[in-house]
N, C-alpha and C positions, 0 to 999 in steps of 0.2 A: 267643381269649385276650385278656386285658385290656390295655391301653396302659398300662405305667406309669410309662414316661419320660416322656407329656407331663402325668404329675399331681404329676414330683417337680421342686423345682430342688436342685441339689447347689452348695454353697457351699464352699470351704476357707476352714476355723478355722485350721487348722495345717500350715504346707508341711510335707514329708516335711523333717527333720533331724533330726542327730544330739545329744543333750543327756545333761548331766551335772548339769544343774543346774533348776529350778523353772522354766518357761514357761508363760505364757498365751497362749491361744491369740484369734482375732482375733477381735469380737463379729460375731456373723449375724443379722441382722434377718429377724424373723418374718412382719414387717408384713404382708397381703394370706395366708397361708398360717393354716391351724386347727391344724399338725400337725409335729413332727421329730420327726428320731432322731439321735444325734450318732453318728459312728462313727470309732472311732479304728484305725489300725489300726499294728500293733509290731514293727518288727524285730526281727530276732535279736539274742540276746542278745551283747551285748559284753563284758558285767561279768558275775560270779559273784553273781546273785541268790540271795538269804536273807531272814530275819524283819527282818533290820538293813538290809539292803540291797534295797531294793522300789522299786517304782514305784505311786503311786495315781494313778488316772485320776478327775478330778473333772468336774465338771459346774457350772455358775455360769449367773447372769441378772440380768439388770437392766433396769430402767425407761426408759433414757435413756443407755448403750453406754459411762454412765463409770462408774459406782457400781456395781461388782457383789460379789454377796451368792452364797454357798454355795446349791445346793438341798438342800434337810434334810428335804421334805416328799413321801417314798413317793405322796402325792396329785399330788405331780405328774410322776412318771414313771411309765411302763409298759416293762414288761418286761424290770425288775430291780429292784434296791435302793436305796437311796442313805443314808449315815451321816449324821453330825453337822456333816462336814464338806465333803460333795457328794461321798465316793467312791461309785464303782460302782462299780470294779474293783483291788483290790491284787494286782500281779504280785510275786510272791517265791518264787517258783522258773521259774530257765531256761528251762523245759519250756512255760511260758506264755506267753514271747517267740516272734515269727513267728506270731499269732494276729490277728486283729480282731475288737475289742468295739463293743459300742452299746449305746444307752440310749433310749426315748424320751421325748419331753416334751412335756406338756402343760397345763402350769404357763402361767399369766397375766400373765407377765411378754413384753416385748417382743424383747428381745436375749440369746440365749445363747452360751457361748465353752466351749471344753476348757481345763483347769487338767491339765498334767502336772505331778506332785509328787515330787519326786525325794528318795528317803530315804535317808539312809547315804553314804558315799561311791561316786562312782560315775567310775571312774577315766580307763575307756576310753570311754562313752554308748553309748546305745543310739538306736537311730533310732524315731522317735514322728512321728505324722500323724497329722490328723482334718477330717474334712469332716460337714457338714451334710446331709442331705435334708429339704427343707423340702418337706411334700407338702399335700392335700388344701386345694390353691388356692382361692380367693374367684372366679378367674375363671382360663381353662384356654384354650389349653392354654399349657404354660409353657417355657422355654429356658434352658439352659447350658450353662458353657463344656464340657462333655461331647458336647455337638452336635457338634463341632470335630474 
């Protein structure tokens, strides 16, 4: 069997909390790694999800961990979609809360972050997290705080 804890490091973009309102999440530096996947993962739902009342999960990068820009370009993820405005995932119905989504990335940008986008009124929140795996290292084998 392969070792694949020592080819990933796992970063948190976003502690587990509860939100009602538009969070970005903390920039992760790529540096030294070829390869992520952002992974977000959703509690249950709090609120009465609908068309009005969603959740988009975005995705964002940047050069330099201050200036970040939407990913808009399918070329640079794998293994899903990404809009106009870096979603890969609208939750708008209940049913989709208590799930965990991902995305990977392989876009040429240095630093990327999770953007929770909170639509509609959202009264009571719902709890949102996401972490990074930063894999296929420059040099190996690698550690975090998942060691622990």
């Amino acid at each position: 069997m392969f070792d694949l804890k020592s080819n990933i490091k796992l970063e948190t973009s976003l502690a587990p909390i509860s939100k009602t309102a538009d969070v970005n999440g903390t920039g992760i530096d790529l540096k030294g790694f070829s390869s992520a996947a952002l992974i977000v993962n959703c509690g249950t739902a709090e609120d009465t999800f609908s068309s009005t009342v969603k959740t988009n999960l975005q995705i964002e990068h940047s050069d330099d961990d201050t200036t970040y820009t939407d990913v808009t370009s399918n070329t640079d993820v794998t293994g899903g979609t990404v809009d106009s405005s870096g979603t890969f995932m609208t939750i708008d119905a209940d049913g989709e809360m208590g799930k965990t989504y991902g995305i990977g990335y392989v876009g040429g940008k240095r630093y990327i972050r999770v953007v929770i986008d909170i639509v509609g009124t959202h009264s009571n929140g719902s709890i949102y997290g996401a972490v990074v795996a930063k894999g296929t290292p420059r040099s190996g084998p690698v550690t975090s705080d998942a060691n622990a």
